[in-house]
N, C-alpha and C positions, 0 to 999 in steps of 0.2 A: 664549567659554569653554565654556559649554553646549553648544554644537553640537560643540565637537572633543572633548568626553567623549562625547555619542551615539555621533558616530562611531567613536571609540576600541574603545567598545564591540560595535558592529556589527562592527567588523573580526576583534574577540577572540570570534565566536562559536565554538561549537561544533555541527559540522552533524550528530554523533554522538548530542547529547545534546537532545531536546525540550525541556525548560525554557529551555536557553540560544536555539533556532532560536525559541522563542515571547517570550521578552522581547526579543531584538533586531530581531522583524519580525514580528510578530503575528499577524494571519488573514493579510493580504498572503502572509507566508511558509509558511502552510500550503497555499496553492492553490500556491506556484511547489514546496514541494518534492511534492508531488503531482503535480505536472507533470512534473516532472522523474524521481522515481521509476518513474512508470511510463509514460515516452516517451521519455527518454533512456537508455542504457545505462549511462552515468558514474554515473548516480541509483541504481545499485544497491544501495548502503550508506545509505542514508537511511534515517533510522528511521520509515518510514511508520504504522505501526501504534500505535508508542509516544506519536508526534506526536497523528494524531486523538485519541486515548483520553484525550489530557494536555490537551489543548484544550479539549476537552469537559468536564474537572473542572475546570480552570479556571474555564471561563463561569459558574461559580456563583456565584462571589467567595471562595473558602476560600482558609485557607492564606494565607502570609506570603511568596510568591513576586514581590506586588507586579503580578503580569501581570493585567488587567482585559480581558477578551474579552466579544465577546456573541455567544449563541447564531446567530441568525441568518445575520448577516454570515459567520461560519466555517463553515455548513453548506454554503450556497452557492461559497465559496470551494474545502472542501475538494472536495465533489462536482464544481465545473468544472472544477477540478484534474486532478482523478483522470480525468474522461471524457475533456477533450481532450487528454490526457497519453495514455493509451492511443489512440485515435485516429489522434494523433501518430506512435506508434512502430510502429503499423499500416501505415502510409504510410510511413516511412522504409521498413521491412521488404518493404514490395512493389517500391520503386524500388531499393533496394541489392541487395534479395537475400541468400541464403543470406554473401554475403561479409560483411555487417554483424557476421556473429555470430564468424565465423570471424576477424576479425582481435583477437578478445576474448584478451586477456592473464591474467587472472586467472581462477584458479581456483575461487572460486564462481562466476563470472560462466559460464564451461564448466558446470560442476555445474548451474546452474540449466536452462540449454538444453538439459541432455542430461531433468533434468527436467519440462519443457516439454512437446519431444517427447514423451516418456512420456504424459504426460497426453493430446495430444491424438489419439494413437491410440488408446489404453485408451477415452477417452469423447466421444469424438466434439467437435465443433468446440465448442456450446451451452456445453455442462455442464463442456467446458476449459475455457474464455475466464473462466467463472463463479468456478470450484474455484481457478483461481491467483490470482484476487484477495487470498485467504486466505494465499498461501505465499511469505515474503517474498524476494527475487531471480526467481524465479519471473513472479511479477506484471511486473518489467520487462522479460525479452527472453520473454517466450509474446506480448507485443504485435505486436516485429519478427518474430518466428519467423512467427507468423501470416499477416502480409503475405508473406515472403518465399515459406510453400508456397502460398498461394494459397487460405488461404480464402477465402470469399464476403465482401465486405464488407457484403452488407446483412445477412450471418448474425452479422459480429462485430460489427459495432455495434451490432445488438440488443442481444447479449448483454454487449458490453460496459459498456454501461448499465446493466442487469441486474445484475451482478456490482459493477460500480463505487459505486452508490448503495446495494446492501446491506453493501460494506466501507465508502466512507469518510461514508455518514450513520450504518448502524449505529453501528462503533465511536466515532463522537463522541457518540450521544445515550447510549452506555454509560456513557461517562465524566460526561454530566454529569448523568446517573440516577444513579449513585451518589455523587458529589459533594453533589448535590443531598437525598441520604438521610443521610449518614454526616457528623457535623461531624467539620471537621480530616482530612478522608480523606488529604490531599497527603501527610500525614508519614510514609503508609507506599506511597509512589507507586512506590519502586524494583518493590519484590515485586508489586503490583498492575499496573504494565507488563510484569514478567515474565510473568503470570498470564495477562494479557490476549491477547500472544502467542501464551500455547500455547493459548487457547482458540481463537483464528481459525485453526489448526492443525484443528481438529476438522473439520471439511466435507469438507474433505480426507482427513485420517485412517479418517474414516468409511464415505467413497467409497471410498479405494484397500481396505479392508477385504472391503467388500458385493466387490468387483471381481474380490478374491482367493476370494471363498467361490463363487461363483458360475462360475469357471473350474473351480475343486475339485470343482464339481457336475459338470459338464459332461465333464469325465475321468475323474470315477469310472466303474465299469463299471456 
């Protein structure tokens, strides 16, 4: 009877919402939907961002969510996640090509490619592969987009390492540096996931800015 409510409940998750993807599969589910965010292209609606961040308050023990993590174990997960996930979608994009992206139906999933592209002409292969970590759909087809023009793979793996382990260790130890500070932080998690968001928005934001002021120079007389 136990096992067919587990299951029950596993089936009833919600892949929208981070509390439900963390009590129905725990760190396990943090490295696959990392993987899948950003190696698959179906992963594009994943809440990657909300997830680490939520995880990461969790492992404190706050909060009446009943989900018990520990730091470690979800570090590791989320980071293998995230690196062979991108990887992944590195290597699909060099063997499909430019067609992977084109047979994309939905319209952020196009929006993100077309900002992808942007990105890695504006700033070169490095400092792309790094800056979409932060921008959510972005992160999953700048992986395949990558392989498919042909950057260097020993240039995006660097960086995607790089970028990988500053989004998905940072935003975990964030969550659980304030969890860890603030009693009862969970019961205001909604506004604090929003928050969090548009702060990993910032790198970006701050880039495409210096990017814009810097052409400005360069045109003026």
């Amino acid at each position: 009877m136990t096992a067919t409510v587990a299951l029950s409940s596993q089936l009833a998750v919600n892949p929208l919402d981070a509390r439900s993807l963390l009590s129905a599969f725990g760190v396990l589910g943090v490295g696959v939907v990392m993987f899948a965010e950003t190696g698959l292209l179906i992963g594009f609606f994943l809440p990657g961002d909300s997830l680490l961040f939520t995880a990461g308050l969790l492992c404190t023990g706050t909060g009446e969510h009943g989900v018990a993590l520990s730091l470690g174990p979800l570090l590791v997960a989320a980071a293998l996640g995230a690196l062979t996930g991108a990887q992944c979608g590195y290597l699909l994009g060099r063997r499909a090509g430019g067609a992977l992206l084109s047979r994309g139906r939905s319209a952020r999933l196009r929006a993100g490619a077309e900002r992808a592209e942007i990105l890695l002409a504006r700033y070169g292969h490095a400092k792309a592969v790094v800056l979409a970590r932060f921008v959510p759909v972005v992160r999953t087809v700048l992986n395949p987009l990558a392989g498919a023009l042909g950057v260097p793979a020993r240039v995006f793996t660097l960086w995607q390492i790089v970028g990988g382990l500053l989004w998905s260790v940072g935003l975990t130890l964030a969550g659980y540096a304030l969890g860890s500070s603030i009693p009862n932080v969970d019961r205001y998690l909604l506004p604090l996931v929003a928050l969090i968001v548009l702060l990993s928005l910032l790198p970006f934001a701050a880039e495409l800015y210096r990017g814009r002021g810097r052409t400005g120079a360069k045109e003026a007389p």
